[in-house]
C-alpha positions in Angstrom: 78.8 78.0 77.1 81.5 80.1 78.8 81.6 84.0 78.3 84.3 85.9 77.3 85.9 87.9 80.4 89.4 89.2 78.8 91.2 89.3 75.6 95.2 89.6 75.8 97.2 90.2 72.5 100.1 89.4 71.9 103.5 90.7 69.4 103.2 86.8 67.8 99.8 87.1 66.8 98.6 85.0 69.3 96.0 86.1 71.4 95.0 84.4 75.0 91.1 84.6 75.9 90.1 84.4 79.3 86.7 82.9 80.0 84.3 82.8 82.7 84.6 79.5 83.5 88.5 79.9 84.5 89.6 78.3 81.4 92.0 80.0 78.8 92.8 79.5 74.9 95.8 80.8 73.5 94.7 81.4 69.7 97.0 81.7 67.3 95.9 83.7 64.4 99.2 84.0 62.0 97.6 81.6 59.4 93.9 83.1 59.7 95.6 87.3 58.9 96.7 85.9 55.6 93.2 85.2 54.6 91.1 88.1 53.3 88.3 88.4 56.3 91.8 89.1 58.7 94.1 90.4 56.3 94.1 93.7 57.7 95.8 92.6 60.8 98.7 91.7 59.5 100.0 95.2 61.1 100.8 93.9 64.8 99.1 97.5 65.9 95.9 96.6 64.6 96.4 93.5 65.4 96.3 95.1 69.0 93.2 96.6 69.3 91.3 93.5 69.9 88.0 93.6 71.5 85.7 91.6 72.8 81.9 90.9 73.9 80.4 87.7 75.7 80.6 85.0 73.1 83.5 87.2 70.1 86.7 88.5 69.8 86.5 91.7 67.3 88.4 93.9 65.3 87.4 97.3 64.0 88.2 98.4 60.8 88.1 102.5 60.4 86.8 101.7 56.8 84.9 99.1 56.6 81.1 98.3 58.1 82.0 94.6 58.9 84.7 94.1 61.6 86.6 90.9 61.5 85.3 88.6 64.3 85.2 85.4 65.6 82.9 84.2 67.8 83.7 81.0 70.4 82.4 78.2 67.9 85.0 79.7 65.2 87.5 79.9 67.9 87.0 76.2 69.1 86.6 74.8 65.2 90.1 76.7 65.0 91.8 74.9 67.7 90.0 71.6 66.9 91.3 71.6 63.2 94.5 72.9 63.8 
């Protein structure tokens, strides 16, 4: 499975993830920041401060011990369902 190499947000709440492997996915994550794990994205400056790690794309919350994630099975299952 690729790696994660780069994480690009963007003011739609999109976000394009840049893989190892050359290949790119532009996510697009307006439906999933109306559910509650995302919800508190819906502020396109946190929505901003992505991060990311070999196989997730994260978001730290200042109050909260569980960031929202997704790792690059949820990111795939997104795409394939949508």
């Amino acid at each position: 499975m690729s790696k994660i190499i780069g994480v690009t947000p963007n003011d739609d709440f999109t976000i394009l993830i840049s893989f190892d492997s050359g290949n790119k996915i532009l996510l697009n994550m307006r439906n999933q920041i109306r559910s509650l794990p995302f919800c508190g994205l819906q502020d396109i400056q946190k929505f901003k401060k992505v991060h990311f790690e070999d196989k997730a794309v994260f978001w730290e919350e200042e109050h909260t011990a569980c960031p929202a994630r997704l790792t690059v099975d949820n990111i795939l299952f997104t795409i394939r369902d949508g």
